[in-house]
N, C-alpha and C positions, 0 to 999 in steps of 0.2 A: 939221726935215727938209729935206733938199737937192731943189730943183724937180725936177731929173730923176729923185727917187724917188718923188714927186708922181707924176710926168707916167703913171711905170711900172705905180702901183698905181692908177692911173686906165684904164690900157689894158688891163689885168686886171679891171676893174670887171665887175659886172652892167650899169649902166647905159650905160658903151661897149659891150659885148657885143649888149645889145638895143636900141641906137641903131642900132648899125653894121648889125645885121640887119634893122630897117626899111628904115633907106636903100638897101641893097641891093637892096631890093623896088620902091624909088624908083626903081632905075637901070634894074632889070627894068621895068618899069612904060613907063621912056621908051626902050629899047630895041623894045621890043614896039610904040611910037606909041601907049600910052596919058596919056603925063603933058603931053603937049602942048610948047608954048615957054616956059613956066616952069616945066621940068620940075628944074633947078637949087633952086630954093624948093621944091618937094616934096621934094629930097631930105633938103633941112638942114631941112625939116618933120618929116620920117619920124624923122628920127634923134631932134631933139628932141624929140618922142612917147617914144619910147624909152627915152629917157635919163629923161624924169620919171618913168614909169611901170614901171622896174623898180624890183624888191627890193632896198633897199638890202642892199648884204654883210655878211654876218654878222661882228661882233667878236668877238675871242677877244683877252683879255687873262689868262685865269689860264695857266699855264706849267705844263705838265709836270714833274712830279719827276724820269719817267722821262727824259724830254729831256734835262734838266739835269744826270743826274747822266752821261749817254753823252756828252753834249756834252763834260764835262770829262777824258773820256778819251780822246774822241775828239782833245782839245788835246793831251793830253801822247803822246797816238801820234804824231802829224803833226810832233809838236816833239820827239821823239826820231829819228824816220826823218831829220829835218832835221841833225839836231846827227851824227850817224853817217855822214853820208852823202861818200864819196870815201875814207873810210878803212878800209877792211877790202876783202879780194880779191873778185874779179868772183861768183864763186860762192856768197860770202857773203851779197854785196851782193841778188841773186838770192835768195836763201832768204828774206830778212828782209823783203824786196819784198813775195813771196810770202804770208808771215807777216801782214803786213800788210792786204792784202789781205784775207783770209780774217777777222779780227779787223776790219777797216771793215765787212763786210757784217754780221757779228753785231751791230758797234754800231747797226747801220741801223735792226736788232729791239728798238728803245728795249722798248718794252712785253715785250715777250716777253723777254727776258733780264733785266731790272728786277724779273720778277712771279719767276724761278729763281734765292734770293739765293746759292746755291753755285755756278753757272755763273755769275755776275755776279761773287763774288769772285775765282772763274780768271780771268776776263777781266783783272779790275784787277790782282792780283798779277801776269800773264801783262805786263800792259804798264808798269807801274812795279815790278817788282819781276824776276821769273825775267829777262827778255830782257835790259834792261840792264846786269843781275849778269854773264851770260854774257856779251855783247859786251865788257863793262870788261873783267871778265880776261882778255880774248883781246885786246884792245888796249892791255894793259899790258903784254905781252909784246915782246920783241924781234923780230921779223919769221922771220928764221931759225930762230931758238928754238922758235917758232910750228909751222912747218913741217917740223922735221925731227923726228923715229921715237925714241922714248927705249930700245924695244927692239921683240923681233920680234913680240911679241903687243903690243903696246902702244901704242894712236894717237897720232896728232901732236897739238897743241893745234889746231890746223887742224880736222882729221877730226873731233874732240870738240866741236869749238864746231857743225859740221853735224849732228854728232847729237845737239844739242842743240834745234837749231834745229827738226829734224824732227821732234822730240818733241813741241815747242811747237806747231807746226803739227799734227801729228795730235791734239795736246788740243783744239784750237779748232775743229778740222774735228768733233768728237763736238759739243762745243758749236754750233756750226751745224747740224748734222746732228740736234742733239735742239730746236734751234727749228723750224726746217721741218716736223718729224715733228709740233711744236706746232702747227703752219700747217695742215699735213693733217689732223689728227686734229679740227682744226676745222671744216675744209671738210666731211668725212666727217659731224659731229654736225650738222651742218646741213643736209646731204642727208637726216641722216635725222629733221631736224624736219618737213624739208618732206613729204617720203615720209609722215608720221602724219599731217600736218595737209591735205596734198593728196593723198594715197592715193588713185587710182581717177580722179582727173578730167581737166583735158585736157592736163597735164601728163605724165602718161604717154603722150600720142598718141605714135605711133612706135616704142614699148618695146614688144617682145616681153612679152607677158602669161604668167605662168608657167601650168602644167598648171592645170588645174581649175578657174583663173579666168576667170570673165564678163567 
């Protein structure tokens, strides 16, 4: 490991965190005229106190499945936006941005999209499979080709690859939209564990008390 990742997950510690906050008290201390002319040695005292006597951090060496397996699409997103990127029009480039977007915050919900394995496989066909099908054929096309009307009801390749694109976004928005509702419907069961288990006590102070209740 390289010293300055050293140095990083040291300044992240417990034991910098509750050194640095002794010493603090150090500087307050001789601020105020209580540490005296060796208020210097109190400080790098305070700290070292600190630094023996917190918790050392907790390790975590088992790995996520769910991690592991958003991690790897979260690679092949980043390295397709990569591989596309200057070649198709401003509006496209836009969509797919977009697209993007919306699919990085789903991966965010390793857990929650991991635990729904049909929205987990839209996800992965959505980003190895439906988007770069449509981009290839709309960039094996000749440019012209692309954009011009084959007849009067009939879209361009242009127009088709955007409403392609819109589709994909709106699938990934129901898929965001059905983890959040996961997120809330959590939040909701746990209001209402607390509500059985702290019913009535000083947790309600504040709340309007319904009819008939003491």
């Amino acid at each position: 490991m390289a010293i300055s990742d050293r140095v990083l997950r040291y300044l992240g510690s417990n034991r910098n965190i509750a050194g640095s906050c002794l010493a603090l008290l150090g500087l307050l201390a001789h601020f105020l005229g209580l540490a005296g002319a060796y208020w210097p040695v109190v400080v790098v005292a305070l700290y070292g106190v600190g630094a023996l006597l917190a918790p050392p951090d907790r390790v975590k060496l088992t790995i996520s499945h769910a991690d592991v397996e958003t991690r790897a699409l979260r690679e092949d997103l980043y390295a397709l936006l990569r591989r596309i990127e200057g070649r198709f029009p401003a509006d496209v480039d836009r969509a797919v941005l977009t697209l993007g977007e919306v699919i990085d915050d789903v991966l965010s919900r390793a857990e929650q999209l991991t635990a729904s394995p049909d929205q987990l496989h839209v996800v992965s066909q959505t980003i190895r499979s439906y988007l770069p099908a449509s981009l290839e054929a709309y960039a094996n096309l000749p440019r012209g080709y692309a954009l011009a009307r084959r007849a009067d009801r009939e879209r361009s390749a242009h127009e088709e690859l955007l409403a392609q694109l819109a589709l994909l976004d709106a699938q990934m928005r129901k898929v965001a939209e059905a983890i959040h509702r996961g997120d809330e419907q959590a939040l909701r069961d746990q209001g209402r564990f607390l509500r059985d288990r702290f019913g009535g006590s000083e947790l309600d102070l504040g709340r309007p008390q319904p009819p008939g209740r003491d």
